[in-house]
N, C-alpha and C positions, 0 to 999 in steps of 0.2 A: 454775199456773192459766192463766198466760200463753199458756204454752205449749200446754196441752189446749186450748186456744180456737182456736189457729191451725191447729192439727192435726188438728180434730174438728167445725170449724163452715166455711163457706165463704167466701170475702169475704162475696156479697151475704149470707149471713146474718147475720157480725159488722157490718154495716152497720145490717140493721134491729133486729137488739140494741142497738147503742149510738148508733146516728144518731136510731134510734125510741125508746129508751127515755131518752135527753138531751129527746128534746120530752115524751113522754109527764109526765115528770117536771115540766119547765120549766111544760108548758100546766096541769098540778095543782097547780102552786104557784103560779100568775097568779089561776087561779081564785079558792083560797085565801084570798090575799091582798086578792083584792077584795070576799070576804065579809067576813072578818073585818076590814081595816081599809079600809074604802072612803073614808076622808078620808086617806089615808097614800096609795093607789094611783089612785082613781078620780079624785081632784080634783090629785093631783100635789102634793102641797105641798111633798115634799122633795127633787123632782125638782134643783136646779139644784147641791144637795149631792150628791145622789145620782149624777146626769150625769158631774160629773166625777170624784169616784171610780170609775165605771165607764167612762171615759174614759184614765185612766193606767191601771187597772188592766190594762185590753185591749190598751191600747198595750205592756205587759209583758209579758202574758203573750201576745200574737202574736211580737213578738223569741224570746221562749222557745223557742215553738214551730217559730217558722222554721231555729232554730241547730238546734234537735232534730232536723226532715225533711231538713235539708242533709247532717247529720254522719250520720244514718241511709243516705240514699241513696246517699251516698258508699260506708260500709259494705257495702253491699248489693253495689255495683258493684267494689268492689276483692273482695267474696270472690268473685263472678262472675270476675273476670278473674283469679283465682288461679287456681280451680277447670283454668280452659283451659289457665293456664299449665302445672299440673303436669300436665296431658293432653296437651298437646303434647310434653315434655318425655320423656315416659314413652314414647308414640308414636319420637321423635326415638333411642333406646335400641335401639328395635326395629329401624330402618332401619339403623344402626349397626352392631346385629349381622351383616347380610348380608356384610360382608366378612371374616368369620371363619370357620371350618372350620362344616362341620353339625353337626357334636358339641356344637361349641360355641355353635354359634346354638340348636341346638333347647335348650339349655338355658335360655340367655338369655331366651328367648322363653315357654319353662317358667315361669319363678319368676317375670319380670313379668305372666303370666296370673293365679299364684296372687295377685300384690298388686295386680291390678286386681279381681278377680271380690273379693276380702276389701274391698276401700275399697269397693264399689258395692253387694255383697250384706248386708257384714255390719256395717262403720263408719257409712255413709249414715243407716241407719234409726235408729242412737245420736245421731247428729249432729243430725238432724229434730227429735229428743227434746230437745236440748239438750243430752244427757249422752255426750259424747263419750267413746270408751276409747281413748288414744294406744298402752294396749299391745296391743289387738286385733289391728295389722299388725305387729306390733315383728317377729316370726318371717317375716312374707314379706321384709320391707326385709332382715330378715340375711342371708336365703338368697339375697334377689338380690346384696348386696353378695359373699357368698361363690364365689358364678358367678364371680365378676369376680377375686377374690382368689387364688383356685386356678387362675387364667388366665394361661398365658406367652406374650405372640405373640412369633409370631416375624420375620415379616415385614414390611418399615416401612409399606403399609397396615395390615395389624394395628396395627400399634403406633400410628399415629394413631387410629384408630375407637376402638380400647381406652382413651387418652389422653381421648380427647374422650367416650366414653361413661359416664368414671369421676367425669369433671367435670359432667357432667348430673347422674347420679347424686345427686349433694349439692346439686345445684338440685332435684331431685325430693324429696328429704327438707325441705328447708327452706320449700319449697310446700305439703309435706304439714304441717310444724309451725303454720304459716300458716293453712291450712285447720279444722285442731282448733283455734288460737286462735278461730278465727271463729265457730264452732260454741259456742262456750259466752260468746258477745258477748250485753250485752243492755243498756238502757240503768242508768246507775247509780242508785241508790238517792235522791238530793236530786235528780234531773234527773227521774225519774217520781213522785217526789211533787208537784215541780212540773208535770208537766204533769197527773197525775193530779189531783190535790191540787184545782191551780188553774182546771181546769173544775166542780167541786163550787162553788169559789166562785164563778163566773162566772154561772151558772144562779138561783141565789137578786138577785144584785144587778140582771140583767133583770128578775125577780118583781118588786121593789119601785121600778124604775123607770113612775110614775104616767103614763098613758093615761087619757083623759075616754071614746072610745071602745074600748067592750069589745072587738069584733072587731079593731078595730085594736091593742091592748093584746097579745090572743092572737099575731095575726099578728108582730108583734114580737118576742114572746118566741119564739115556735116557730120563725122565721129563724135567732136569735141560738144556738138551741140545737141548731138541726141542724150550723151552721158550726160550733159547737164538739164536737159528736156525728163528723162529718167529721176533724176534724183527731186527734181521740184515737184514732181509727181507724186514720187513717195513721200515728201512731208506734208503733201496736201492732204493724200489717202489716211495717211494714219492722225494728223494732226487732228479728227475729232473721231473720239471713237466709238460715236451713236450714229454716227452718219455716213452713207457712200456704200458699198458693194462691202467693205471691211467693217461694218458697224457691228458693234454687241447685239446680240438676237436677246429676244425674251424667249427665249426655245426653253431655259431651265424652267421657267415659271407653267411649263406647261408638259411637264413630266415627273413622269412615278408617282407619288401620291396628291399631286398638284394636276393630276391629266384627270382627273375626274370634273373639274369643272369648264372644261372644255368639250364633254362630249354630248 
């Protein structure tokens, strides 16, 4: 569900889903609340109880949420800077091969097309999904390692470029294992009950927190519940970071010396 959300709706529209429907909800339960108990909300009487339970509890569950947006953005940013790194890496192969015979470049340059055009065409859009397939590229990675296997230089440039390309190589695989880890990241199961969980409660103990002034009651509640409408937003956005309006691009995989088999 998470997923078809991010994939299917836009930010601004997961915003006014849940930034709007946190008020919509908050401002019916104010209402509510001051029909049916108008000596419980409109005269405040359990307000100095109620204050501060809803005082620690805010105080908890903003820590929550700060540790949730930190660990998320981080996430975010480390599969970003994977993503480059195995596009650099792969890029770095290409250039590599130049000192080798054309036989052997053209082939080099063969099988890393087919395991770029398969990570961008055909892994990407499993990834987005959530449901990555590590063995989808298993047969391009063999075939480039096989390049490289059935290769004798002869020459001591050869034999460096060859040296130094075979050791990318297992940097490009370990990038790639990295990458499908990251792809099926999401946050764990007690961390989204808590934050899920704990804006449900959050919304009701604003209701019951007493205002003498109606409008002013409203206006209180519907602050409280956008800022919490706000932050369950941001750990949805960033909670998978192949997916939604914020998801990792394969833009690296198709620049600089990698944009050649795109045109």
């Amino acid at each position: 569900m998470e997923v078809w959300l991010l994939n299917h709706l836009s930010t601004l529209a997961l915003a006014a889903l849940l930034v709007g429907g946190c008020v919509f909800v908050a401002l019916a339960g104010a209402v509510f609340m001051r029909h049916k108990f108008p000596r419980l909300v409109a005269k405040g009487e359990y307000n100095e109880m109620i204050g501060v339970v809803l005082g620690m509890y805010a105080a908890i569950y903003g820590i929550i949420l700060a540790f949730v947006v930190v660990a998320e953005w981080e996430s975010l940013n480390a599969a970003q800077t994977n993503v480059a790194t195995e596009a650099t890496q792969t890029a770095e192969v290409l250039r590599d091969a130049d000192a080798f015979p054309p036989g052997q470049r053209a082939k080099v340059r063969d099988a890393m097309g087919d395991y770029v055009r398969a990570v961008v065409d055909e892994q990407w859009p499993l990834m987005r999904s959530g449901t990555p397939d590590p063995s989808l590229t298993n047969p391009q990675v063999t075939a480039l390692y096989g390049v490289f296997q059935d290769y004798e230089p002869r020459t001591e440039a050869e034999k460096t470029y060859y040296s130094q390309s075979v050791a990318t190589l297992a940097d490009i695989a370990s990038a790639r294992r990295a990458r499908l880890s990251d792809a099926q990241q999401q946050l764990p199961l007690l961390l989204a009950v808590l934050v899920y969980g704990g804006a449900l409660v959050m919304l009701p103990l604003t209701c019951l927190y007493g205002i003498r002034s109606a409008r002013a009651h409203l206006m209180f509640v519907a602050a409280v519940a956008a800022l919490i409408g706000v932050s369950v937003l941001l750990c949805l956005t960033l909670d998978r970071p192949y997916s939604g309006d914020l998801a990792v691009s394969p833009a690296p995989f198709k620049e600089g010396v990698l944009a050649q088999y795109w045109r």
